[in-house]
GUDOKE-827736 format. One record per residue: residue in one letter; residue number from 1; x negated, y negated, z negated of N, C-alpha, C in turn. Coordinates in Angstrom, 3 decimals, m for minus. Layout:
BEGIN
REC   aa     i        npx        npy        npz       capx       capy       capz        cpx        cpy        cpz
REC    A   NUM          X          Y          Z          X          Y          Z          X          Y          Z
...
//
This chain:
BEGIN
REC   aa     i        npx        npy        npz       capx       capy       capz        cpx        cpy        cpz
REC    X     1     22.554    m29.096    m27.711     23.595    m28.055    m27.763     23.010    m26.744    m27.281
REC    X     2     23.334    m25.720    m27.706     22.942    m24.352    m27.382     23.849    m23.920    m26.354
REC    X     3     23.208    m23.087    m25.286     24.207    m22.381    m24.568     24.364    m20.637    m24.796
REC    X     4     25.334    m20.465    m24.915     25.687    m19.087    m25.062     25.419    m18.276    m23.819
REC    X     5     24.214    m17.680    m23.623     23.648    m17.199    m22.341     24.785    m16.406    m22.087
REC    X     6     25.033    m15.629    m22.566     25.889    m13.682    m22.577     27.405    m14.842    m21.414
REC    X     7     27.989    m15.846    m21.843     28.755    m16.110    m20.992     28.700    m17.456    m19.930
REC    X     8     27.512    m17.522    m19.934     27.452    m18.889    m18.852     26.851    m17.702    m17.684
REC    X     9     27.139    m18.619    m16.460     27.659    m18.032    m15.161     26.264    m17.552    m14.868
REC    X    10     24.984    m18.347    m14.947     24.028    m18.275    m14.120     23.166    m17.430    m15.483
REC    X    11     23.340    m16.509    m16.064     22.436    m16.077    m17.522     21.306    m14.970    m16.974
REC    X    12     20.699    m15.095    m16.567     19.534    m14.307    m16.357     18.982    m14.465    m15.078
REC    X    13     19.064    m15.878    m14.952     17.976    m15.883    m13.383     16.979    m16.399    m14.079
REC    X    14     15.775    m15.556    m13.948     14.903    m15.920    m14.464     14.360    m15.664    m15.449
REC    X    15     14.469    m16.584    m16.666     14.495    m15.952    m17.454     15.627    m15.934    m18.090
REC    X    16     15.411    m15.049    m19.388     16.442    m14.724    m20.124     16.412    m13.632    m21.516
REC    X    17     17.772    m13.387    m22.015     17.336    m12.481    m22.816     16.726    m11.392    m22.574
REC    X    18     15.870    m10.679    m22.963     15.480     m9.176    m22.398     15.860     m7.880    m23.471
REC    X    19     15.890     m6.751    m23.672     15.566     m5.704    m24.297     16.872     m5.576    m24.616
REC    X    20     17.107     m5.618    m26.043     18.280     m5.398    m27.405     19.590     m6.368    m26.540
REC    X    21     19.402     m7.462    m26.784     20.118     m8.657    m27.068     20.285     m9.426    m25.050
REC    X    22     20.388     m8.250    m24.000     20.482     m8.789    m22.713     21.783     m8.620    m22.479
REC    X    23     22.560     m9.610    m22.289     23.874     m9.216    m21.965     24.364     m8.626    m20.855
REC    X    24     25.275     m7.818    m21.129     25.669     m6.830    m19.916     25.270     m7.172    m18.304
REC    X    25     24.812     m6.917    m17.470     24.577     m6.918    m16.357     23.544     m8.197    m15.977
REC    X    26     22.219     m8.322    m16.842     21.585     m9.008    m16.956     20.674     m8.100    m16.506
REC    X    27     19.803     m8.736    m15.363     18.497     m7.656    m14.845     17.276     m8.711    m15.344
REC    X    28     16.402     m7.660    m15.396     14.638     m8.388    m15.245     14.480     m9.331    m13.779
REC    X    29     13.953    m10.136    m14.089     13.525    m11.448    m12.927     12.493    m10.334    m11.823
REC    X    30     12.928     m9.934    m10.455     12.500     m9.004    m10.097     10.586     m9.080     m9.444
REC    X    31     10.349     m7.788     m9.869      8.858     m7.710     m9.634      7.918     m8.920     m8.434
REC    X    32      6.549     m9.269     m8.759      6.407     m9.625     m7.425      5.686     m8.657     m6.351
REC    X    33      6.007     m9.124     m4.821      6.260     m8.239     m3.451      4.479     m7.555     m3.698
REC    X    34      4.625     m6.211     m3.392      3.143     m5.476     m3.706      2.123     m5.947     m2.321
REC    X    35      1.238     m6.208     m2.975     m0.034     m6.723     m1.617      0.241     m5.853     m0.466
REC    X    36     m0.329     m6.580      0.903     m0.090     m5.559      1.784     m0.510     m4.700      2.544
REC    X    37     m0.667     m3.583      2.808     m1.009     m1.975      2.933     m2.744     m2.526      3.406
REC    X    38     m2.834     m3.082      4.505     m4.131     m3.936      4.856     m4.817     m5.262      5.216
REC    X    39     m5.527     m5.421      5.275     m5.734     m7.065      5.549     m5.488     m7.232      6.756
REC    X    40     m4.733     m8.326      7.689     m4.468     m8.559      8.971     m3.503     m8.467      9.261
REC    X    41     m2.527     m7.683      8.687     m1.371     m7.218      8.890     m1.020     m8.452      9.159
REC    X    42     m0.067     m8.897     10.434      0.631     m9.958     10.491      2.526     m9.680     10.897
REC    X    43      2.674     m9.883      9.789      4.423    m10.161      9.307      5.363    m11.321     10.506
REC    X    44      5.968    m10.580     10.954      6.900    m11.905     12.029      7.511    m12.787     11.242
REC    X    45      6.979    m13.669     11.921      7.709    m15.047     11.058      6.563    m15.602      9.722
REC    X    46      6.055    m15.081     10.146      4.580    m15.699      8.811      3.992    m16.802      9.824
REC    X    47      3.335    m17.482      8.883      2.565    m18.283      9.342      3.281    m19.660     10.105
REC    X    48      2.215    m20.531     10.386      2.780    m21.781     11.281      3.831    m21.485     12.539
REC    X    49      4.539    m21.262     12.716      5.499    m21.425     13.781      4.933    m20.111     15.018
REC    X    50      4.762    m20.690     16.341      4.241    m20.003     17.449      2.627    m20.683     17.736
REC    X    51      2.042    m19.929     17.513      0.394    m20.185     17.627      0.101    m20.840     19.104
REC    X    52     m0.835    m21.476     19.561     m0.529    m21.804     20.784     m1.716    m20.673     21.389
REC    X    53     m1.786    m20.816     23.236     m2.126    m19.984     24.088     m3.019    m19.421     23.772
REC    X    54     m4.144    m20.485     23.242     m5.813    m20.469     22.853     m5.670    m19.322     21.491
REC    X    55     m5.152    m20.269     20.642     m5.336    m19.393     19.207     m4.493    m18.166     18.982
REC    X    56     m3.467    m17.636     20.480     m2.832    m16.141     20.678     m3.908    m15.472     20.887
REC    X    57     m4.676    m15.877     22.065     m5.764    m14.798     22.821     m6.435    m14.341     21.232
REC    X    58     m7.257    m15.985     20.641     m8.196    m15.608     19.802     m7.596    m14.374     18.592
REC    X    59     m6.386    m14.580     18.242     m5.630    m13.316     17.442     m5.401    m11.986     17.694
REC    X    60     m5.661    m12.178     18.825     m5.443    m10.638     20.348     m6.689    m10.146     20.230
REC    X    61     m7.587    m10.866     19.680     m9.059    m10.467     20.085     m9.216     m9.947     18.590
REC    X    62     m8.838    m10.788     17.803     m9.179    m10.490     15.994     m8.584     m9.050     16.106
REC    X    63     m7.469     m9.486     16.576     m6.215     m7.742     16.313     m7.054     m6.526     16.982
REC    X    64     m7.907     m6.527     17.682     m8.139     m5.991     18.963     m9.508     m5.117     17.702
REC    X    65    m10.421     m5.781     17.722    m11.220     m5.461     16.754    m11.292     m4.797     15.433
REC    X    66    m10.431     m5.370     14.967     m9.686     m5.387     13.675     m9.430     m3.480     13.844
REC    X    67     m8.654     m3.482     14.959     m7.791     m1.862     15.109     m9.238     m0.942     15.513
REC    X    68     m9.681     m1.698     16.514    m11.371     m0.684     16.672    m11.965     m0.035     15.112
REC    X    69    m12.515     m1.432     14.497    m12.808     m0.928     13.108    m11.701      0.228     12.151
REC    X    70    m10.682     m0.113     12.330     m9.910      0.793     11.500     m9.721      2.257     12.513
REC    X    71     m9.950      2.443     13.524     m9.643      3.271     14.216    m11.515      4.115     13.949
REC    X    72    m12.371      3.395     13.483    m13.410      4.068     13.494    m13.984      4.409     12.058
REC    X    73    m13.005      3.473     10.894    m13.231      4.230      9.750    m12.218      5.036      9.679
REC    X    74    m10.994      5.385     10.204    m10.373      6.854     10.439    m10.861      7.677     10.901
REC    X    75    m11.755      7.596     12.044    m12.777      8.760     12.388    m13.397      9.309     11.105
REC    X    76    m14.423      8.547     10.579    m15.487      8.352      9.685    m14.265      9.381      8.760
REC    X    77    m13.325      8.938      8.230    m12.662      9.699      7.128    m12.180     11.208      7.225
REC    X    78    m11.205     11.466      8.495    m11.260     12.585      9.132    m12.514     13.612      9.070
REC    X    79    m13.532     12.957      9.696    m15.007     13.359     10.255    m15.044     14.005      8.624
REC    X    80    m15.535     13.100      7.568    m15.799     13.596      5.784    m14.290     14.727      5.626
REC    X    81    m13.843     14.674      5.808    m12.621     15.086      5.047    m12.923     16.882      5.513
REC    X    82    m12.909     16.614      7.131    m13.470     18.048      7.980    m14.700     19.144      7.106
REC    X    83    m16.226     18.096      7.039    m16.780     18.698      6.488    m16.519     19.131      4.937
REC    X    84    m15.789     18.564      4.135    m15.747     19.021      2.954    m14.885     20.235      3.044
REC    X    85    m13.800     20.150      3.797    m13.062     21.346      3.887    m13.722     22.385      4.079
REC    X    86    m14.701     22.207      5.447    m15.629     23.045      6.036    m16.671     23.926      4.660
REC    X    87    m17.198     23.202      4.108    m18.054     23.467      3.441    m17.264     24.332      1.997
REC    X    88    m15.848     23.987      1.633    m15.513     24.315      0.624    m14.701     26.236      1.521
REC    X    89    m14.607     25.922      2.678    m14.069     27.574      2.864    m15.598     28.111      3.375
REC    X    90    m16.801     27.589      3.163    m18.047     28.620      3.576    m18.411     28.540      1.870
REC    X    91    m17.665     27.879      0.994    m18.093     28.589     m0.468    m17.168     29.858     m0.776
REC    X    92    m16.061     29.849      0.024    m14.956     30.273     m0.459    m15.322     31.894      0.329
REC    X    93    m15.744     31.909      1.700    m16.281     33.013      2.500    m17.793     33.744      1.845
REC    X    94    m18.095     32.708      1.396    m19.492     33.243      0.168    m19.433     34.231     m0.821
REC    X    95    m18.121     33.383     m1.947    m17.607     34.580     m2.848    m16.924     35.189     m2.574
REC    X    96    m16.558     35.533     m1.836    m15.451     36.631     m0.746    m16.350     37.417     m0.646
REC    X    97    m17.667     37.657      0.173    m18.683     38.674      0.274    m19.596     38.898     m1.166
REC    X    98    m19.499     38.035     m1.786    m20.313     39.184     m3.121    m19.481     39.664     m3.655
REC    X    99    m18.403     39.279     m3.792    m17.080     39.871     m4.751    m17.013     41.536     m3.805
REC    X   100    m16.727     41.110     m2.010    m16.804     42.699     m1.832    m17.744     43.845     m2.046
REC    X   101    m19.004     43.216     m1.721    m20.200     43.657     m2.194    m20.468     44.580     m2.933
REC    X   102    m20.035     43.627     m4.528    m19.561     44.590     m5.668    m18.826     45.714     m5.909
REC    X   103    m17.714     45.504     m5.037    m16.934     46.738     m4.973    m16.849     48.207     m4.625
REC    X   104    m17.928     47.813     m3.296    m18.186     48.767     m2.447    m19.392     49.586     m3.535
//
């Protein structure tokens, strides 16, 4: 037997019709959750339950590191970001003086 999606209760979990032929208030099966911003990130409520004493510290220590490194390729990025700026207003102070140059 065929079911008439457009009026059975449950018509678009999942799948279903799409495009032309989706009956009124039928959504797309929603996206999946976008990866997350960095590796380590730990989400409450992820994972096995409550870690015990040993394998907290050892996570305290991962976390601990983990933030050093990211705290020192933010330097590193800052640090690049500085000199390019730097370097792009001593091009910019460059043609500023031949342009006056000329004028005078």
């Amino acid at each position: 037997a065929t079911v008439d999606q457009s009026s059975s209760p449950d018509a678009g979990q999942g799948q279903g019709p799409a495009g032309a032929d989706a009956p009124p208030g039928w959504q797309p099966p929603p996206l999946p959750l976008p990866p997350l911003p960095w590796p380590g990130v730990k989400l409450p409520g992820f994972g096995q339950g409550q870690p015990q004493a040993a394998q907290r510290e050892e996570l305290q220590e991962v976390d601990r590191r983990e933030e050093e490194r990211r705290n020192a390729e933010m330097k590193e990025t800052q640090r690049m970001e500085q000199e390019h700026w730097e370097a792009i207003e001593r091009q910019i102070r460059a043609e500023q003086q031949r342009q006056g140059g000329k004028q005078q």
